[in-house]
Every structure is written in structure tokens, then in C-alpha cells.
N, C-alpha and C positions, 0 to 999 in steps of 0.2 A: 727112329727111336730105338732106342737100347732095350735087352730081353726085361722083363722086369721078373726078377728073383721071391722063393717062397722064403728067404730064410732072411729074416727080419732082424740080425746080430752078424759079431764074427764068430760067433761059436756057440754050441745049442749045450748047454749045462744039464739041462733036467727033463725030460717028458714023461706023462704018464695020461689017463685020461682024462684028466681035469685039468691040466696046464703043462704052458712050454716055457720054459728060461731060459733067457739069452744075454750072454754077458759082448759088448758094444764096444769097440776103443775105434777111435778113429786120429789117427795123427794128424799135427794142425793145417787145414787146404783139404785135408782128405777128405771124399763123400764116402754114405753110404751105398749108393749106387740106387737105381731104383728096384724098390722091392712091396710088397704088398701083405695087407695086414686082414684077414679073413674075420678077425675075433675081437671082440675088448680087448685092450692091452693097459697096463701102464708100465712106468720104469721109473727108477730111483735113480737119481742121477750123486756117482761119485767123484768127490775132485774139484767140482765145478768147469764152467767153462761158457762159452758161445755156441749154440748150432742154429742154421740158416732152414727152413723147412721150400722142398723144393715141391710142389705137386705135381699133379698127374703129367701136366702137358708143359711142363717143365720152367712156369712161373716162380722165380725166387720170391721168397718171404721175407721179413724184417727181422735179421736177427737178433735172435731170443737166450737174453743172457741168462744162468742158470745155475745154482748154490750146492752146492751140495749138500748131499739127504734130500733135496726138492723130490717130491714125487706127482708125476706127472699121469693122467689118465684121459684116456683114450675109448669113447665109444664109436663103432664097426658096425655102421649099418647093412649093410654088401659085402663092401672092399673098400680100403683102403690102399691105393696107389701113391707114394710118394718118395724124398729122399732126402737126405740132410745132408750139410756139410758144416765141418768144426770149421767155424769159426773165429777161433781161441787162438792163443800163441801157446796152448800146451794142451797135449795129449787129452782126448774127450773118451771120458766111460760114463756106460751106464748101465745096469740091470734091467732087461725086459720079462715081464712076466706074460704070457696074452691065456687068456683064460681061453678054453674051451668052450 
């Protein structure tokens, strides 16, 4: 199995101690890799698109088609281990917030 990563975007926008923001692109085939989510989170999905949810032990999911402005939320019992892949024929963004 592959390392599994704290950084849950392609690039950390915003921290303080109340939240983190992470801005998401993933090109079409691309994963996010596996990475782990400690906290609530949600994300606002821009553009639209398809992403595939892959969990812990590497079961793919039914990919989950997605509008944009959709906002999506997420409760973190523990941890959260998983990964996505665009499943789209065009570029996938999205804004992550994970709360504190």
C-alpha cells in the first residue's frame, strides 16, 4: 500500500486555528492519491464533474456525479482514509474547508 498523505488538496490556501482550505484540481484519470482526513470537512465543488471515492483498502465506489456550487459534507469520527479519482472528461475542482 501506498504512504497515505496529511494534505487533503493540491494546495493549502488558508490556516489559522479554526480551519484549513484547500483548493483540489485533479485532471481527467487523475487521483487524489491516498490521504487522510482527521476533522469535519466539507467542499464546494467548482465546474462540475465526476469523482470515483476509493476507501481505505482500496475498494472503488460508484461514481458520484457533481454540479457545481454542490456542497458536500463530511463527518470524522477518528480518521478518515480514502481517495478519489476524476472521473470526468474535464478538469475537477473543488474547495475544501476541514474545520478544526
Amino acid at each position: 500500500m501506498s504512504d497515505i498523505s496529511e494534505d487533503v488538496g493540491s494546495k493549502l490556501l488558508f490556516e489559522n486555528g479554526r480551519v484549513r482550505v484547500w483548493d483540489l484540481t485533479l485532471a481527467p484519470g487523475e487521483s487524489t492519491g491516498r490521504h487522510r482526513h482527521k476533522e469535519d470537512y466539507l467542499y464546494v465543488v467548482i465546474g462540475g464533474g465526476s469523482l470515483q471515492p476509493v476507501d481505505a483498502d482500496g475498494l472503488k465506489g460508484k461514481s458520484r456525479p457533481m454540479a457545481d456550487g454542490d456542497v458536500r459534507w463530511r463527518d470524522v469520527e477518528d480518521e478518515d482514509i480514502h481517495e478519489a479519482i476524476n472521473t470526468g472528461s474535464e478538469p475537477w475542482r473543488n474547495i475544501i474547508v476541514e474545520l478544526k
